[in-house]
N, C-alpha and C positions, 0 to 999 in steps of 0.2 A: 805452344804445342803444334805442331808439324803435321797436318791431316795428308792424309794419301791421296786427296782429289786434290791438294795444292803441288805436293811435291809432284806429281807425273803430269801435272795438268790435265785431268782428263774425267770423267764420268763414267760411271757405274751402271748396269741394270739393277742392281740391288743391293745388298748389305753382303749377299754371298760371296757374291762376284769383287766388290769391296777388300772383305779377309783373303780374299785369296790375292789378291794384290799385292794388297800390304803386308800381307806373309812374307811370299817373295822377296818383293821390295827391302822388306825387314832382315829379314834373313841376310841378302846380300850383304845390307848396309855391316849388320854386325859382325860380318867374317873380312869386310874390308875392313873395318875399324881394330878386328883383334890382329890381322895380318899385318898391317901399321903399327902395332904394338909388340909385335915380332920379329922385326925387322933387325932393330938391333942385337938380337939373340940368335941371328941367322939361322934361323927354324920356321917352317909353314906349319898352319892349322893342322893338318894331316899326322904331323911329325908331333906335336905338341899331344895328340890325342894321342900318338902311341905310348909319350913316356907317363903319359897320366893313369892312362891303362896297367903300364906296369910297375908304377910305383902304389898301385891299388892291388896288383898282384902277391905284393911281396913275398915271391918267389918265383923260379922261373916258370916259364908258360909258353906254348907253345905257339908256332906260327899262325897257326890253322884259328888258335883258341884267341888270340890277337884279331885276327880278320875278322870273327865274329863279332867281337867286341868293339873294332869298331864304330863311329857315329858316320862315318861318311866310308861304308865300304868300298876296298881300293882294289884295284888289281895288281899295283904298283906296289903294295904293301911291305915285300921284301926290299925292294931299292928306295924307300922310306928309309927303313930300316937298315939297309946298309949306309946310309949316309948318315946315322944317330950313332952308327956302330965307329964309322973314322972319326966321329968328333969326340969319341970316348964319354958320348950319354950313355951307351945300352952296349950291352955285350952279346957273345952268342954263344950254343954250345950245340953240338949235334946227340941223338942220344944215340945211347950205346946199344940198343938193342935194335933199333932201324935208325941207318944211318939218313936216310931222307929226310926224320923229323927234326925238326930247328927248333929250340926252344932259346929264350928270349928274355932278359932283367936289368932291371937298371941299376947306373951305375951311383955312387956316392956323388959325381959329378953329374950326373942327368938331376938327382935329388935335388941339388945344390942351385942347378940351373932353371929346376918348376919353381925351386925357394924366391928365385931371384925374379921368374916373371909374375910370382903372385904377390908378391909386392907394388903394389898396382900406385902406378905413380902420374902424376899428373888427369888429368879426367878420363881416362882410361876407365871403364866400367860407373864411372859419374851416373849412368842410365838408370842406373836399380837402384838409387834414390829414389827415383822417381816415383815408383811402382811399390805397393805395400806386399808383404807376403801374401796375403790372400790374393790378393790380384794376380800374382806367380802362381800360386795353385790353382786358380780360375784359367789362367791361359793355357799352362801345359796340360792340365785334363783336358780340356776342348782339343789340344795338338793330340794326345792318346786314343782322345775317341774318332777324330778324322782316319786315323790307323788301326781305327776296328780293333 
């Protein structure tokens, strides 16, 4: 097991200062590892969270209710999105009563292609062996209450 004063070489004032390191640290690690694991699907984090979003939608939903939703809000959200939109994941439709609003769904191919990254192949997601469910609810409530 891999301690945080080993991997950065370095010391701590405390156990606080500690988590919040290895938060980070952590955090990083696991968006490079899932970004690595995207690579061949020519899709980023950002993109992957949109079609998860809308195949949880199922129906369309708007732009606005997209950026809210979500986990790393973008400003980029739309050119995300128009680049899911030429590869024929997600489609678009304007509505009819104001033409400004974008709403937003995916496609039978975006479905096809979460099918395909959730198939987790090679040690890809190996990690959460590691860790027991409780130990998963232990961590994310401690992430919730850091977020008040």
């Amino acid at each position: 097991m891999a301690k945080i004063d080993l991997e950065i070489k370095g010391k701590f004032e405390n156990n606080k200062h500690r988590f919040i390191a290895n938060l980070v640290f952590t955090s990083n690690w696991f968006r490079n590892l899932v970004s690595e694991h995207l690579k061949p699907y020519k899709i980023s984090f950002q993109q992957l969270n949109i079609l998860r979003i809308l195949r949880g939608a199922e129906d369309w939903i708007s732009m606005n209710d997209l950026k809210k939703f979500m986990i790393e809000k973008s400003p980029n959200a739309t050119r995300l999105a128009d680049k899911l939109i030429v590869k024929g994941f997600i489609e678009r439709k304007r509505s009819e009563v104001d033409r400004r609003v974008v709403y937003l769904a995916i496609t039978d191919e975006g479905i096809e292609l979460l099918e395909a990254i959730n198939n987790i192949s090679g040690n890809y997601m190996e990690f959460m062996t590691r860790i027991t469910e409780e130990e998963a609810k232990q961590v994310s409530d401690v992430l919730d209450k850091i977020r008040g």
